[in-house]
C-alpha positions as CSV (number, residue, x, y, z in Angstrom):
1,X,-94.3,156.6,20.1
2,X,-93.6,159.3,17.8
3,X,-93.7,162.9,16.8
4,X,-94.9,163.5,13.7
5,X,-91.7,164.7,11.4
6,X,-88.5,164.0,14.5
7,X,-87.9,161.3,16.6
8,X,-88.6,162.2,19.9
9,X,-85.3,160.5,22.0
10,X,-87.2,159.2,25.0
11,X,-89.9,157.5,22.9
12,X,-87.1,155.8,20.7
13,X,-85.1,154.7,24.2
14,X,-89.1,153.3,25.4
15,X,-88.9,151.7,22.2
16,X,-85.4,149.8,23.1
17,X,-86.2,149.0,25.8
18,X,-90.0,147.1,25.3
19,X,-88.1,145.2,22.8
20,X,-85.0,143.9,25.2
21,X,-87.5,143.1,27.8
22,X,-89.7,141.5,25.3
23,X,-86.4,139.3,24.3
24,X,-85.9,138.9,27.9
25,X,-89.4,136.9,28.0
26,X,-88.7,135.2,25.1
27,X,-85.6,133.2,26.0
28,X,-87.2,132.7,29.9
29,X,-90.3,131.2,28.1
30,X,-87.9,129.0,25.5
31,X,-86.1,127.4,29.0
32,X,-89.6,127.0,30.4
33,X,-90.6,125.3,27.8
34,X,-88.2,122.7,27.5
35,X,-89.3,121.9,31.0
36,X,-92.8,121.9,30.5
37,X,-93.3,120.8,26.8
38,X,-96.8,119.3,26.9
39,X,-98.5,122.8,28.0
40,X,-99.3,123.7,24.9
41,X,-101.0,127.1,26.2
42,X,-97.1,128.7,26.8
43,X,-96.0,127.4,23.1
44,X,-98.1,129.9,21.7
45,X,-97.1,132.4,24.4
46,X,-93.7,131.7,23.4
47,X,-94.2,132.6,19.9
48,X,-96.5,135.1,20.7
49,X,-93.6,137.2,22.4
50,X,-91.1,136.0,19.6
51,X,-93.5,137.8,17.5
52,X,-93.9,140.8,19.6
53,X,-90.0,141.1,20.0
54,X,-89.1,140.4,16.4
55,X,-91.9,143.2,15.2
56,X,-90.1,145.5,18.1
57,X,-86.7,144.8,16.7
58,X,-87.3,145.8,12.9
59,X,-89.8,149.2,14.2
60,X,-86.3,150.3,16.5
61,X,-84.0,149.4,13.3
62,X,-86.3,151.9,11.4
63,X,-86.8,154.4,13.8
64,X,-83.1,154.8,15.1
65,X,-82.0,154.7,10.8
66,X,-83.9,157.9,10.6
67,X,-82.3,159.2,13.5
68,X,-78.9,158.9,12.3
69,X,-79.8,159.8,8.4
70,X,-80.9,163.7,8.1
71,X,-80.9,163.3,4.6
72,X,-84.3,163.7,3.2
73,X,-84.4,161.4,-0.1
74,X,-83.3,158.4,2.4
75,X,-84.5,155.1,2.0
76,X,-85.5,155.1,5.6
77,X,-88.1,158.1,5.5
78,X,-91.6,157.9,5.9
79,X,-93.1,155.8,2.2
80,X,-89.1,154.7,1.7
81,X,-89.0,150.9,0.4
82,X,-86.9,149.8,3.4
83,X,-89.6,152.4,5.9
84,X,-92.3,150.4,4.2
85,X,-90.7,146.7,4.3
86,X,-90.1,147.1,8.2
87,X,-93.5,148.7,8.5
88,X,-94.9,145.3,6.5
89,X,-93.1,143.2,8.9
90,X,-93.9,145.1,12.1
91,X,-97.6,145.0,11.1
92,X,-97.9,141.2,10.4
93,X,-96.3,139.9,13.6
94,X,-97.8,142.3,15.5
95,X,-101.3,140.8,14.3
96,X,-99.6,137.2,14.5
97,X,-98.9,138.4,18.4
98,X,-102.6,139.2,19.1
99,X,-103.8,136.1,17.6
100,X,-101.4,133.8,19.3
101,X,-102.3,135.6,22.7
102,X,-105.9,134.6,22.2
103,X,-105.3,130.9,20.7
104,X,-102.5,130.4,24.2
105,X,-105.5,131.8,26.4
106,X,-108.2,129.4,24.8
107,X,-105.1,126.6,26.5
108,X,-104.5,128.3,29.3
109,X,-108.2,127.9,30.4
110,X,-108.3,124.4,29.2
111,X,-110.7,125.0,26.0
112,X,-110.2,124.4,22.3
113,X,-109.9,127.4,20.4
114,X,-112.7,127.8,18.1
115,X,-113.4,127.5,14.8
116,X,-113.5,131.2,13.8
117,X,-110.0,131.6,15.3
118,X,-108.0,129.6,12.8
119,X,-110.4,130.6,9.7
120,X,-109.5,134.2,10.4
121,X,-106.1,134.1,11.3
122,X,-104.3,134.1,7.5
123,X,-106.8,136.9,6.7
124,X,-106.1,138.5,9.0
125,X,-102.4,138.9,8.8
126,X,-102.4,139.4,4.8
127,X,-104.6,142.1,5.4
128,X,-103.0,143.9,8.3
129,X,-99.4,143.2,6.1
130,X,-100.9,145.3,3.4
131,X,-101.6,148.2,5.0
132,X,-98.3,150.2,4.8
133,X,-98.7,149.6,0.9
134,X,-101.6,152.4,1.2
135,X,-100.8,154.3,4.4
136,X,-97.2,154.5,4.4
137,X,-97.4,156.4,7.6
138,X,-96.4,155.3,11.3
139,X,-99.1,157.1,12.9
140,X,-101.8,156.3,10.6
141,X,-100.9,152.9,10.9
142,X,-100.8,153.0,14.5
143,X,-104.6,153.8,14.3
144,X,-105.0,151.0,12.0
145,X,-103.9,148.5,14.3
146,X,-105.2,149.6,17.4
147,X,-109.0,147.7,16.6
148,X,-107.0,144.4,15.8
149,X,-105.2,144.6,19.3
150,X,-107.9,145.7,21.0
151,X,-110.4,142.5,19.9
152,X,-107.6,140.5,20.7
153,X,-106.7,141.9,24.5
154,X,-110.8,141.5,24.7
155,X,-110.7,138.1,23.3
156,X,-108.1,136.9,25.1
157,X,-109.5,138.4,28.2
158,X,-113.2,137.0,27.5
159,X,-112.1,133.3,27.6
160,X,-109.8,133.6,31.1
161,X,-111.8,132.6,33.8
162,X,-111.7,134.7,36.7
163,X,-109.2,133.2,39.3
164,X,-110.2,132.4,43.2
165,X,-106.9,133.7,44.3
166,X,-106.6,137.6,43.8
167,X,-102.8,137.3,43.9
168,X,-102.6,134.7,41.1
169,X,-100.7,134.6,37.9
170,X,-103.5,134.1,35.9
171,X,-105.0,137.1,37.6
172,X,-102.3,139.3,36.4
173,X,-102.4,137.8,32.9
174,X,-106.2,139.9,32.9
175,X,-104.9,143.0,34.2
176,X,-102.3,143.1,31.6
177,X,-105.3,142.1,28.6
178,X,-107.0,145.0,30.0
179,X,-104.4,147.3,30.2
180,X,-103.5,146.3,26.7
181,X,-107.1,146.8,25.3
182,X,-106.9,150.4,27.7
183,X,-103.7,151.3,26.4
184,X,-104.5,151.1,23.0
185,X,-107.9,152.9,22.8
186,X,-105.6,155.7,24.1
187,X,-103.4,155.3,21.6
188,X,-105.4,155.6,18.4
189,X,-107.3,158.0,20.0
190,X,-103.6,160.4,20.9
191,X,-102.6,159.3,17.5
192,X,-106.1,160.9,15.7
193,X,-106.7,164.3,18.1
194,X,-102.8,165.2,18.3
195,X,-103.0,168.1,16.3
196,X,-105.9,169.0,17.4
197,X,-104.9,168.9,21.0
198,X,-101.0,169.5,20.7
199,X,-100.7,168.4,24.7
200,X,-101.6,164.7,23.1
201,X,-98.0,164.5,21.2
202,X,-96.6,164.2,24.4
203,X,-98.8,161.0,25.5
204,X,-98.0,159.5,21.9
205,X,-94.7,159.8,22.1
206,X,-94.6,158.1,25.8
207,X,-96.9,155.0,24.9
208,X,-93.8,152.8,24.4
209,X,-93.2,153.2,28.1
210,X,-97.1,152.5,28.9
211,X,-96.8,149.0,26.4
212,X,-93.5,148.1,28.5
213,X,-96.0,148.1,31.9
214,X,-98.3,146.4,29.8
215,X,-95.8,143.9,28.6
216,X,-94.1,143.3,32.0
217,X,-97.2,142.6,33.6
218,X,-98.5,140.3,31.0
219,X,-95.1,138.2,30.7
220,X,-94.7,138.2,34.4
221,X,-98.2,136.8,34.8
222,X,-97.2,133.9,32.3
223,X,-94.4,132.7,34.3
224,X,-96.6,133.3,37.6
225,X,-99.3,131.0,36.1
226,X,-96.3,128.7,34.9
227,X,-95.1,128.1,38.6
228,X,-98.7,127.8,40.0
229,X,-99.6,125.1,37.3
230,X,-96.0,123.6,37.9
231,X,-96.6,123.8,41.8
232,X,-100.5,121.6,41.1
233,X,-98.8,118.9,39.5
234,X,-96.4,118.7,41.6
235,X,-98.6,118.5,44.4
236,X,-100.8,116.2,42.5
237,X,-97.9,113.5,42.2
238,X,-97.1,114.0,45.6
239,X,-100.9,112.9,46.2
240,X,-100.3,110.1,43.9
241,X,-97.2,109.1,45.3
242,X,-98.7,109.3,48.8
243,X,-101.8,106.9,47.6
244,X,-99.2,104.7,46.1
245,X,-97.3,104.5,49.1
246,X,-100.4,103.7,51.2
247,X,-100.8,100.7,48.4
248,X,-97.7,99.6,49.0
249,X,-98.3,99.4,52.8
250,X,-101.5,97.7,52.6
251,X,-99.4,95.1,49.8
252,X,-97.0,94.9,52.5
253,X,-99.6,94.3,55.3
254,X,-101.4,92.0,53.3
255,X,-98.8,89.8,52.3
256,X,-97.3,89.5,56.0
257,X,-101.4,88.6,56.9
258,X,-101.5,86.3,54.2
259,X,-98.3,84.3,55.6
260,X,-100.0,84.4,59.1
261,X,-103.7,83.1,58.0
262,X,-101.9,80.6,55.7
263,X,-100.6,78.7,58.9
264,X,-103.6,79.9,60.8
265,X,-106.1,78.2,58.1
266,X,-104.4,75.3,58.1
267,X,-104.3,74.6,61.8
268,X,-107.9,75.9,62.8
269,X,-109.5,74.3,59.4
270,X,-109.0,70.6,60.2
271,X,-110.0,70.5,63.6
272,X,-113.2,72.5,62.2
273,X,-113.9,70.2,59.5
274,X,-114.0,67.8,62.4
275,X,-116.2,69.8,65.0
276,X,-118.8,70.7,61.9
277,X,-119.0,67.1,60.8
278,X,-119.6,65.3,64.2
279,X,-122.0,68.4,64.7
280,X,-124.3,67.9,62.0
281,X,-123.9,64.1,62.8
282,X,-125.8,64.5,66.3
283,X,-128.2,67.0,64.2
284,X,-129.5,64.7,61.9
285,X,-133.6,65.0,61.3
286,X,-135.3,63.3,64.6
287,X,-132.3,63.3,66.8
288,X,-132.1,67.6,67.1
289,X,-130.3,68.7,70.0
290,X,-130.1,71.8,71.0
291,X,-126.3,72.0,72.3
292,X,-125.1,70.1,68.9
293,X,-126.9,72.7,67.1
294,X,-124.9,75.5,68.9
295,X,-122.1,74.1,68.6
296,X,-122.4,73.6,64.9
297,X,-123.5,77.7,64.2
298,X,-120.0,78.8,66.6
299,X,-118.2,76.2,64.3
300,X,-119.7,77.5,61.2
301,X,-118.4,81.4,63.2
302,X,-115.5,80.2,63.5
303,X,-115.1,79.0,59.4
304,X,-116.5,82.5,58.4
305,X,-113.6,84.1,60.8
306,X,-111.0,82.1,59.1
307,X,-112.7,82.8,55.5
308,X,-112.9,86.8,56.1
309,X,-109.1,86.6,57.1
310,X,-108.1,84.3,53.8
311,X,-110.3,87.3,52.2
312,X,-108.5,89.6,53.3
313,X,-105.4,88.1,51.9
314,X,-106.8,87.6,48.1
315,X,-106.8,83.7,48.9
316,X,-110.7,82.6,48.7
317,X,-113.0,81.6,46.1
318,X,-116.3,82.8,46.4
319,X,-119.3,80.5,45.5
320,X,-121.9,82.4,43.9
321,X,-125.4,81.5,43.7
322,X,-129.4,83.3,42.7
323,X,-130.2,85.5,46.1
324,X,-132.8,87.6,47.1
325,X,-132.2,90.7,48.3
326,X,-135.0,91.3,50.9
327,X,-134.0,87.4,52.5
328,X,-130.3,88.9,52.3
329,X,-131.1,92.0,54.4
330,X,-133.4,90.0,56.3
331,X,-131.1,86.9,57.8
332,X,-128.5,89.9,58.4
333,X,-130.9,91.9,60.6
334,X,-132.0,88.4,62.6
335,X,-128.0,87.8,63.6
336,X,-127.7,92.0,64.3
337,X,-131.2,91.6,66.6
338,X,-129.3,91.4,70.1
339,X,-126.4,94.3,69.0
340,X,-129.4,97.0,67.8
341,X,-131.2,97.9,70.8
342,X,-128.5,99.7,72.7
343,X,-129.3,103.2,73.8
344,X,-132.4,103.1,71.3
345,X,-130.4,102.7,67.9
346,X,-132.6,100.7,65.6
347,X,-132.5,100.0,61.6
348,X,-135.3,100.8,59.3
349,X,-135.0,98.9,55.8
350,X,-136.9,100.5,52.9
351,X,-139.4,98.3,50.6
352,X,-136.6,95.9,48.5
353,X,-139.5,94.0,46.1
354,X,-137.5,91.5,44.1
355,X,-134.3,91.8,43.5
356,X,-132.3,89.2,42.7
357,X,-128.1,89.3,42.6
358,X,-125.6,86.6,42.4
359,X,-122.6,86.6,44.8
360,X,-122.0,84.5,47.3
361,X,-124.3,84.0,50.2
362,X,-121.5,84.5,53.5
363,X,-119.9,86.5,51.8
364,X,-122.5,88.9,51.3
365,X,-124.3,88.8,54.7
366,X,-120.5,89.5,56.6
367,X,-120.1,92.7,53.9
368,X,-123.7,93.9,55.3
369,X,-123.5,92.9,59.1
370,X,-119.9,95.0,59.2
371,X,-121.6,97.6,57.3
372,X,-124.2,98.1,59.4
373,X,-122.7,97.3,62.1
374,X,-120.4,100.5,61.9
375,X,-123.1,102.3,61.4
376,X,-124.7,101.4,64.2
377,X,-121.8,102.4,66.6
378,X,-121.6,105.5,64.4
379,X,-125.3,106.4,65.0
380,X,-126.3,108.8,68.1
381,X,-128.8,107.7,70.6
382,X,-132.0,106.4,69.6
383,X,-130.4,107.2,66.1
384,X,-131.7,105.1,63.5
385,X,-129.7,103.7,60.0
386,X,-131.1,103.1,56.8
387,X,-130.7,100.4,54.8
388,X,-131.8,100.7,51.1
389,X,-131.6,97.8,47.8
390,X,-131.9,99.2,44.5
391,X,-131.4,97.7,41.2
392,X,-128.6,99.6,38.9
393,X,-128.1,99.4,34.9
394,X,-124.9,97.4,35.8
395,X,-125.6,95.7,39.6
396,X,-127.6,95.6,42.3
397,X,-126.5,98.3,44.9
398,X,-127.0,98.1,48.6
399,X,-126.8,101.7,50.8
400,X,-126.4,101.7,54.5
401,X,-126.8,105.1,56.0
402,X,-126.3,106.5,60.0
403,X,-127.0,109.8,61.1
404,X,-123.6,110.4,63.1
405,X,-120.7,112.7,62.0
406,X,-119.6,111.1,58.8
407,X,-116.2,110.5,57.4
408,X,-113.6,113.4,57.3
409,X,-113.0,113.5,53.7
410,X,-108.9,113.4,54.4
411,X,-110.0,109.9,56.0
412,X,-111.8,108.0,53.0
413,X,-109.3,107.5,51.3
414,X,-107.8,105.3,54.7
415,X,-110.9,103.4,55.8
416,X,-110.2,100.7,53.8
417,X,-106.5,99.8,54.6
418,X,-106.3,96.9,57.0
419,X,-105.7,97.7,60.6
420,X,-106.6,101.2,60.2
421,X,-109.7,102.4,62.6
422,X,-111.0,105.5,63.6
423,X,-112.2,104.0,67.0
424,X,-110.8,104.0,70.5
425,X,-107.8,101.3,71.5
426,X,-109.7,98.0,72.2
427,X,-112.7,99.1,70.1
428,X,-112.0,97.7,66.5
429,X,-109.2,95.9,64.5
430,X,-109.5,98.1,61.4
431,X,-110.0,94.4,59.8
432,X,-113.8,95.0,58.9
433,X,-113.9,97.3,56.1
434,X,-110.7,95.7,55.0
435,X,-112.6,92.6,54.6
436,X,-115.7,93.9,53.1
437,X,-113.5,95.6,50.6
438,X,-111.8,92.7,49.9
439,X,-114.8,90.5,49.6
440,X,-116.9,93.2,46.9
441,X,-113.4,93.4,45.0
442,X,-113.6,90.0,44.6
443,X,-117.1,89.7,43.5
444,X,-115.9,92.0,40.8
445,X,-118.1,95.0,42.5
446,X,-117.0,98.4,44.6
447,X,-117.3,99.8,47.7
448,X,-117.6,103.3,48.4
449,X,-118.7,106.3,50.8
450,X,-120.4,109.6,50.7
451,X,-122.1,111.7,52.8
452,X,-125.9,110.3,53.7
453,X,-128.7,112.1,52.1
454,X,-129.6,114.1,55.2
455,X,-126.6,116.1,55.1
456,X,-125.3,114.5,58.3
457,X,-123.4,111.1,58.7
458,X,-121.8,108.6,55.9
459,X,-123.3,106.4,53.6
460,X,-121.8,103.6,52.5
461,X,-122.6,102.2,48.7
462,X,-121.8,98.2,47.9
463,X,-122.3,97.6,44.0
464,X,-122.4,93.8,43.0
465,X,-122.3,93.6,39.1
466,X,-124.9,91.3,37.3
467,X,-123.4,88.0,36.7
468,X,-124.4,85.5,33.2
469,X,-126.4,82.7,34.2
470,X,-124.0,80.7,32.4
471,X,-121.2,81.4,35.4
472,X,-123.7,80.2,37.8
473,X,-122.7,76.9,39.3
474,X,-125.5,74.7,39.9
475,X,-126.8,74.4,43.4
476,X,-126.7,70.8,45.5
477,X,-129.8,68.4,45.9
478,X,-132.0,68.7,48.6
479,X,-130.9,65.8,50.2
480,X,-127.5,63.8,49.3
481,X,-127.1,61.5,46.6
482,X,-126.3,57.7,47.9
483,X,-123.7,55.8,46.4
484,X,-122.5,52.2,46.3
485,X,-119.3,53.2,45.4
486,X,-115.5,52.4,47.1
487,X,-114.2,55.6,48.4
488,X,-110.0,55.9,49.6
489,X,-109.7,58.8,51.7
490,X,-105.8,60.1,52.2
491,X,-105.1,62.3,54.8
492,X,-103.0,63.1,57.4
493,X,-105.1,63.9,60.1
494,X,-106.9,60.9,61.5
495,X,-109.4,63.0,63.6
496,X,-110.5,64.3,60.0
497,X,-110.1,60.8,58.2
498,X,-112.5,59.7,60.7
499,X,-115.5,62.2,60.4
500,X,-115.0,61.7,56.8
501,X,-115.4,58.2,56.9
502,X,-118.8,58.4,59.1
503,X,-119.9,61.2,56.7
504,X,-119.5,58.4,54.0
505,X,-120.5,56.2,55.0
506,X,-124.1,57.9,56.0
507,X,-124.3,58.7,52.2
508,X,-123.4,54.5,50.9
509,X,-120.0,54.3,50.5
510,X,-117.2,51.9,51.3
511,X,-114.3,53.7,52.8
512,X,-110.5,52.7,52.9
513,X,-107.9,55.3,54.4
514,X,-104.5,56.3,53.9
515,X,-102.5,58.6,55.7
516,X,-99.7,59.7,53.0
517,X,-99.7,60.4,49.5
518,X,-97.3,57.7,48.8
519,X,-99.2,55.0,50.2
520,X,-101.9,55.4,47.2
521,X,-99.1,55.0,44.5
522,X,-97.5,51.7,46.5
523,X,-100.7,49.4,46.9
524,X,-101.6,50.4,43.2
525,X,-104.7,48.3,43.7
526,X,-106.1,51.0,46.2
527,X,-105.9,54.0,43.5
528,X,-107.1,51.3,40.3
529,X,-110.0,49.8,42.7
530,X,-111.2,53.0,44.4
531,X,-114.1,55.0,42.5
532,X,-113.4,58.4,43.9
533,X,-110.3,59.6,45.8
534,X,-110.5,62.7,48.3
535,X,-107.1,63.6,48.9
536,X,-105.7,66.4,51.2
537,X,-103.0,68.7,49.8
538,X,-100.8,69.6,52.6
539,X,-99.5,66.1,54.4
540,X,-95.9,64.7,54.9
541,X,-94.0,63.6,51.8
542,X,-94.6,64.5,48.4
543,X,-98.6,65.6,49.4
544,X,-101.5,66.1,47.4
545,X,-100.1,68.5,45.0
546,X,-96.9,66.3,44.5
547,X,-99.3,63.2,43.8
548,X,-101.3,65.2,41.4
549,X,-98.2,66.4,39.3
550,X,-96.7,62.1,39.0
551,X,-100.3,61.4,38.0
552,X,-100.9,64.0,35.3
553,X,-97.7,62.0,33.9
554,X,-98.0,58.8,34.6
555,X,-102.0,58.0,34.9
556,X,-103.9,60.9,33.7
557,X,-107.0,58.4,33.8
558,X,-106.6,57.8,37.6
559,X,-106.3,61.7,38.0
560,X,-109.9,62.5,37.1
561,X,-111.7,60.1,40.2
562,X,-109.6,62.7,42.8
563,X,-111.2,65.2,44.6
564,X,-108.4,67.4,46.2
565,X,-109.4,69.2,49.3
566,X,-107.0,71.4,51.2
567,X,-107.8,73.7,55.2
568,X,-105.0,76.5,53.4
569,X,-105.8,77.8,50.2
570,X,-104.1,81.4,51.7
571,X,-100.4,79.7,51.1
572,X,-99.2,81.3,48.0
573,X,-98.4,77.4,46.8
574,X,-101.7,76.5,47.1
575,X,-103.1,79.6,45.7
576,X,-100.5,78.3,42.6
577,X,-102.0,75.2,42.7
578,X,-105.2,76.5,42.4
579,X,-105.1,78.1,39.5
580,X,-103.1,75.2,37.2
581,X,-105.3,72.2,39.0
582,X,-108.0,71.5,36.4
583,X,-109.7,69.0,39.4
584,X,-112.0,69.7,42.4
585,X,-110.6,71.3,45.2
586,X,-112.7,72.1,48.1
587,X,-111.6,74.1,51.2
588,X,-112.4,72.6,54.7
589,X,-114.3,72.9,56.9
590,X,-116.8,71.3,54.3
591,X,-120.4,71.6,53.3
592,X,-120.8,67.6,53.7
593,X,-123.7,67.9,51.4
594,X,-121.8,70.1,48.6
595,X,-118.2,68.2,48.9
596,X,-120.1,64.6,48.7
597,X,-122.1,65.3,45.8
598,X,-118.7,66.4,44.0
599,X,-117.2,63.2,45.0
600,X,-120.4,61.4,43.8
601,X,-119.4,63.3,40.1
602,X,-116.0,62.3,39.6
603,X,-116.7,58.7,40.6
604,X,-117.6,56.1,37.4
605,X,-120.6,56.5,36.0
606,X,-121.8,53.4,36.3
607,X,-122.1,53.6,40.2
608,X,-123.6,57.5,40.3
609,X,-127.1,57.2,41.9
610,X,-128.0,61.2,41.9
611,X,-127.1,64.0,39.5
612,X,-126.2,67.3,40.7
């Protein structure tokens, strides 16, 4: 910056200038940072040019006092104590400026700065600070100091990784490192040969105007990287806010569907109950027919419709029980047998062994038949889809792979949102993958998709987490238990009070019906004389839940011989009631077998004939 006994006018003007623009930077990174207070990486850039500016400041004050004093004893000359003290200061946050550059680029790059970092940093300035104590000289010092900035430039530069974008802030923050570490090997080395080679005053005395470049470059490159980071997350909440907004359409969708299958269930449930008990009347061992038995399997179709759709909805409690994988896969591919053969698509199934999961039986085989049914469609002719079982540290995990074009990536995120389908008008509902999502969810496992393992096509991965034996409920006899008991049936539907009365009458026990709630609390000799009570929730009057709530008052004793049973557990009253009922409550259409052998439970003792 200097000749050796003047001042050279043009370096001292470089000089004034570095250090406005270097104040320049420092207030633009102070605002900045107020907006963006937890990158740490542009605090220490912020001090870092605070440094730099401050050091600037007191090396101008001492330069331009020598200007303006010709007298020779001055204060201000060259080993003067007030030449010294600014040299001091210049030289310590000038090595505080260097080490906060490499400590803000250890952030920048997302890394913790290491060890030897803050072990040498008080050394390191105590040491540099003492120099002008023995070399009292600004271009001796200048060669003192050029190492220390040089190390750091490298430093700095070292840990930056290299940017994608040529253009980018952060690449401009490594230009400027470099032409810092550049600048200052030409420095010490003008400040060593000038007298040697006179023509190398003149380069000294313009390297004020070289660190400005250096400096503009560097802080420009800062507040590049600033905006780019700044413009990320902003595009990453955008994302987020997207995703949430696609959340709060499928809330939106899902509530509206829940209001629909809450009427739906209701309706379609009791005259199913109905169809699936006179079914498996006219099915009975020895009296097989082949038209009762088809109608039973569309009526048990139908419940599973009804149950994917209260899925869907968040309103269905899944019964879990021990299955075997292979049998799983197996009854799936029987039911898929007739939809495979199309255009020479087939499914190959690798070796399953024993694996055992617990989940719920239909709930399980409608998650695989949608899955592989998709792939199926997905598959190209004479295509084939792989179905694989595996056993994971934390579930059993089930991968269905085709070999067609796969999932567009900007897609995945959708496949699971009810009504959305990729496939032609008339071709889907965009309901399956809803369901199956809904139905692993509730299992407490996830669904997900990748690409398959061939490179081409998707796979889709279903993870169902072990369960404790102790959450397993205990399966149903064989055959039903007989009782000798009195059973009052209440419900409003006499179709339904009449299969249930043949059902229970099969199994030993002696019926009475009621059609309201209020009719068991009148005749109190029908609630005290009846063993077991199956009640139905939804029914003129005050119901099944309103009978339950004057009981759990009045005759907590009569309330533990009810069995509640319900066709809409999708309403959001009886999803309430659900969770607060501490009693049976089974959803039609009914397992006859499962619901009686409840009933046979919470009858007295005395007249229980079977344990289940």
């Amino acid at each position: 910056m200097f000749l050796l006994q003047r001042i050279d006018l043009i370096a001292l003007m470089g000089l004034f200038v570095q250090a406005f623009v270097a104040w320049v930077f420092v207030a633009i990174l102070a605002r900045v940072r107020r907006g963006e207070s937890t990158m740490l990486a542009f605090r220490d850039f912020h001090h870092a040019f605070l440094a730099l500016a401050i050091s600037l400041t007191v090396l101008s004050v001492r330069f331009f006092q020598t200007h303006e004093l010709r007298d020779p004893d001055s204060t201000w000359s060259e080993g003067g104590p007030a030449a010294t003290a600014c040299y001091i200061l210049y030289l310590g946050l000038k090595a505080l400026f260097g080490l906060l550059l490499v400590r803000g680029s250890y952030l920048l790059a997302g890394r913790e700065s290491p060890r030897w970092l803050s072990r040498a940093w008080w050394p390191v300035v105590v040491l540099t600070t003492s120099l002008p104590l023995w070399t009292p000289n600004i271009v001796t010092l200048l060669v003192a100091q050029a190492p220390l900035m040089i190390a750091c430039s490298i430093a700095a530069l070292l840990v930056l990784p290299r940017p994608a974008a040529a253009g980018s802030g952060l690449q401009l923050v490594r230009l400027a490192l470099m032409g810092t570490a550049a600048a200052w090997c030409v420095h010490a080395l003008a400040a060593s040969l000038f007298e040697v080679f006179p023509l190398l005053r003149y380069a000294l005395a313009l390297n004020s105007f070289v660190d400005l470049a250096v400096q503009l470059a560097l802080g420009t490159g800062l507040l590049v990287s600033l905006l780019q980071a700044a413009h990320q997350r902003l595009s990453a909440a955008e994302q987020e806010r997207a995703q949430l907004q696609r959340r709060l359409d499928r809330d939106e969708k899902l509530r509206a569907l829940g209001t629909l299958v809450s009427g739906v269930a209701h309706e379609l449930n009791n005259p199913l109950t109905v169809i699936m008990g006179y079914a498996e009347m006219l099915s009975t061992p020895g009296r097989e027919h082949a038209a009762a038995r088809i109608v039973g399997e569309q009526a048990e179709r139908c419940r599973v419709i009804v149950r994917s759709l209260s899925a869907l909805a968040g309103q269905v409690k899944h019964r879990p029980q021990e299955l075997l994988a292979e049998e799983l896969v197996e009854r799936v591919l029987r039911g898929l047998a007739p939809k495979a053969s199309p255009e020479g698509r087939r499914v190959r199934v690798e070796p399953i062994g024993e694996l055992r999961l617990h989940a719920d039986r239909v709930g399980m085989e409608q998650v695989l038949t949608n899955l592989i049914l998709n792939a199926l469609q997905a598959s190209p002719p004479r295509g084939e889809v792989l179905v694989r079982a595996s056993a994971r540290p934390e579930g059993i995990e089930f991968r269905v792979s085709d070999g067609g074009p796969g999932v567009p990536q900007e897609l995945r995120s959708r496949l699971f949102e009810p009504f959305f389908t990729t496939k032609e008008p008339g071709q889907g509902t965009g309901l399956g993958l809803s369901i199956a999502d809904a139905i692993v969810r509730e299992h407490g496992g996830t669904i997900t998709i990748e690409d398959a393992p061939a490179g081409r096509g998707a796979c889709f991965c279903v993870l169902i987490p072990h369960a404790p034996r102790a959450s397993v409920p205990e399966s149903a006899p064989a055959t039903p238990p007989r009782c000798a008991g009195r059973l009052l049936i209440v419900d409003d539907d006499a179709a339904v009070r009449s299969v249930l009365r043949l059902q229970a009458e099969r199994r030993g026990w002696s019926v009475s019906e009621c059609d309201r709630a209020e009719g068991v609390l009148s005749p109190a000799a029908w609630l005290s004389e009846a063993d077991a009570v199956l009640c139905d929730l939804r029914m003129p009057g005050i119901g099944g839940i309103g009978l339950h709530d004057r009981l759990a008052r009045e005759d907590p004793q009569a309330l533990e011989r009810i069995v509640f049973v319900t066709g809409d557990l999708a309403s959001e009253e009886s999803a309430r009631f659900s969770q607060r009922c501490k009693h049976p409550l089974i959803a039609k259409p009914f397992d006859f077998d499962e619901l009686f052998a409840i009933v046979a439970r919470v009858a007295r003792a005395e007249l229980q004939t079977g344990r289940i």
